[in-house]
C-alpha positions as CSV (number, residue, x, y, z in Angstrom):
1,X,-6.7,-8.7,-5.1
2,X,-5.7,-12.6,-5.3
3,X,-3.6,-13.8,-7.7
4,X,-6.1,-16.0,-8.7
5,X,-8.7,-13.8,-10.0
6,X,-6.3,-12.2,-12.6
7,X,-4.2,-15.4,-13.3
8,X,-5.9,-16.0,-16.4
9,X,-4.7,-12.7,-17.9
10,X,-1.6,-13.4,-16.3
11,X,-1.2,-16.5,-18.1
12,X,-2.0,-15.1,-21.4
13,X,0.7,-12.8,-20.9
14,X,2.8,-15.3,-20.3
15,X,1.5,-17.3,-23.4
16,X,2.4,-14.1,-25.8
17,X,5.7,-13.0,-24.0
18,X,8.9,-14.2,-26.0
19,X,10.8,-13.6,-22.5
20,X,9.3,-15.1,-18.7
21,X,7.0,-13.2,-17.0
22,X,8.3,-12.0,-13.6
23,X,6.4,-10.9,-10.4
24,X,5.4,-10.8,-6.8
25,X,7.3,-7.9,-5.9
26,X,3.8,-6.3,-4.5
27,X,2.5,-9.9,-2.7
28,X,1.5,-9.8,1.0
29,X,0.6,-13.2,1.7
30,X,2.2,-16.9,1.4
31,X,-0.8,-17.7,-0.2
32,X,-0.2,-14.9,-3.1
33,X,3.3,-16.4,-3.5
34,X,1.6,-20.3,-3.5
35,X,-1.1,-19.5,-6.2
36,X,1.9,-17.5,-8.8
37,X,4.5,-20.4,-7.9
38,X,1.4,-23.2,-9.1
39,X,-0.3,-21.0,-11.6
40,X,3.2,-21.3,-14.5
41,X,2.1,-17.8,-15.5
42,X,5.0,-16.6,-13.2
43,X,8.8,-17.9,-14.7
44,X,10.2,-15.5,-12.7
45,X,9.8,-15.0,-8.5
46,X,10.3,-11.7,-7.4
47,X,9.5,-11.3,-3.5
48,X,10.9,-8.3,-1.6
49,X,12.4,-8.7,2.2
50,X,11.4,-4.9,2.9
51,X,7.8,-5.4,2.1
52,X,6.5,-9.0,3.4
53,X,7.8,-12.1,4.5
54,X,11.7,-10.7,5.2
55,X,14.4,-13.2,5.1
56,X,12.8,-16.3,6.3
57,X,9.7,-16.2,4.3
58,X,11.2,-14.5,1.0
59,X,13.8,-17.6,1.7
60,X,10.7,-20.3,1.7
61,X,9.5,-18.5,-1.3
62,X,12.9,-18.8,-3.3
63,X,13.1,-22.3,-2.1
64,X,9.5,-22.9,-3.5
65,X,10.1,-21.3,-6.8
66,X,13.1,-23.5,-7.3
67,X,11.6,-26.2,-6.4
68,X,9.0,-25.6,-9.1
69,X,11.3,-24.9,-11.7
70,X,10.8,-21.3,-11.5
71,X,13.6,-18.8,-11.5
72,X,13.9,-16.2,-8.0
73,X,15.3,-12.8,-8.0
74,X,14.5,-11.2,-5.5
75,X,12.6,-7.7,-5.5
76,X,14.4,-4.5,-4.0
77,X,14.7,-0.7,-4.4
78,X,15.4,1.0,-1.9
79,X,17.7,1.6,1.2
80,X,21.6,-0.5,2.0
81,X,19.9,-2.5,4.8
82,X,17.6,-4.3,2.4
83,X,19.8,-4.7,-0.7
84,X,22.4,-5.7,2.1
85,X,19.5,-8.1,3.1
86,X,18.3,-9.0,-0.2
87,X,21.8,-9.7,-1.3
88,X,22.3,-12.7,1.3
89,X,19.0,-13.9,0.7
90,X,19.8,-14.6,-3.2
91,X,23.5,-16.3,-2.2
92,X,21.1,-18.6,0.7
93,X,18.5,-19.5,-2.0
94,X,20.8,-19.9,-4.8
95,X,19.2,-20.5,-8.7
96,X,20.5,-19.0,-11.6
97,X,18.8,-15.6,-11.2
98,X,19.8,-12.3,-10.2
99,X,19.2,-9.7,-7.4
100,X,17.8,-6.5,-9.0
101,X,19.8,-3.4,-7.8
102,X,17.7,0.1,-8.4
103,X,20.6,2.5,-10.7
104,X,18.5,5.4,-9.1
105,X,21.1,8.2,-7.5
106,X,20.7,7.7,-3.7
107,X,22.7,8.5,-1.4
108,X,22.1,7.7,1.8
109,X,22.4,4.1,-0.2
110,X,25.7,4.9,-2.0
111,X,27.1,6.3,1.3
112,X,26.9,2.8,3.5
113,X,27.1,0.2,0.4
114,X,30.0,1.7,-1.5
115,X,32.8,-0.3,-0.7
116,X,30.9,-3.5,1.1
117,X,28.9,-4.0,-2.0
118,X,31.2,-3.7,-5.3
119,X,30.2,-5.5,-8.0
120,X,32.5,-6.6,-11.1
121,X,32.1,-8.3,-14.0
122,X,28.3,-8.5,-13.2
123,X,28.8,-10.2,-10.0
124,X,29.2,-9.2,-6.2
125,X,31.1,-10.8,-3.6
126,X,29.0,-10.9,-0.3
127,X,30.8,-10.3,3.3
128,X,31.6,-12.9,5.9
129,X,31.2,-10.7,9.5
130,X,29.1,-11.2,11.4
131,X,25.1,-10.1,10.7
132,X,24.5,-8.4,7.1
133,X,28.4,-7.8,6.4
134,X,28.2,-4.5,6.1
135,X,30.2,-1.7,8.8
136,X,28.5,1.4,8.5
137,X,30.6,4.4,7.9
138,X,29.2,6.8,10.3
139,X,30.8,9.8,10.0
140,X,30.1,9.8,6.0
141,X,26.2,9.1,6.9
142,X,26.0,11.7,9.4
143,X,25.0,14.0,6.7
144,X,21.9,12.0,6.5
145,X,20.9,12.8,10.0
146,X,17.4,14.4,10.6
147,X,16.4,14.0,14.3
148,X,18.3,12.5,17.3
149,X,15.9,11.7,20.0
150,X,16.9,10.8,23.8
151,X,16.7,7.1,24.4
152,X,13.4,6.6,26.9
153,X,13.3,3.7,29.4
């Protein structure tokens, strides 16, 4: 589906809500993200890294949003990679919004982002090493562990 054939209900939305409309969290294609960004019926941006674009284009699309006066907050629920991910991406694009974080028990996501992504009072304080900032702790994931497989050349 385009964006285009349900902006008009989309806008009416937006027209009734007392709050901005947010989206784009299910968006495959630049051109999805180009036609919410123009349409106004989107205040609020919401690609995701883990399911199109990953950092560089979810970092065009921030910088587009902005740019049009819309707000970004980036889309994610799911795994520490991609909050890890999604995390840098919101500090790169900057704005005023905020990077949703899933309250959903996981573990797996607990057990690697526990002490590399803290937040207090509302806010988080990103890493400076090298790649996403995070050191995996491997013998407190190695619960997680389903299948080891032999490396093949």
């Amino acid at each position: 589906m385009r964006v285009d054939t349900a902006d008009r209900q989309w806008r009416d939305l937006a027209n009734a809500a007392p709050m901005p409309v947010a989206g784009g969290e299910n968006f495959t294609t630049a051109e999805m993200f180009a036609e919410a960004i123009a349409s106004g019926a989107y205040g609020i941006i919401q690609p995701d890294v883990a399911k199109w674009g990953g950092i560089s284009g979810c970092f065009e699309v921030g910088r587009k949003a902005l740019d049009a006066g819309r707000t970004y907050c980036p889309h994610f629920l799911g795994g520490a990679i991609g909050l890890f991910a999604s995390a840098h991406l919101m500090a790169a694009v900057g704005g005023s919004g905020m990077l949703e974080i899933d309250a959903n028990d996981n573990p797996l996501r607990g057990a690697v982002t526990t002490a590399a992504l803290a937040v207090a009072g509302g806010e988080l304080s990103l890493s400076d090493a090298p790649g996403l900032g995070a050191e995996p702790d491997l013998p407190r994931i190695a619960q997680f562990e389903t299948w080891r497989g032999e490396a093949t050349a």
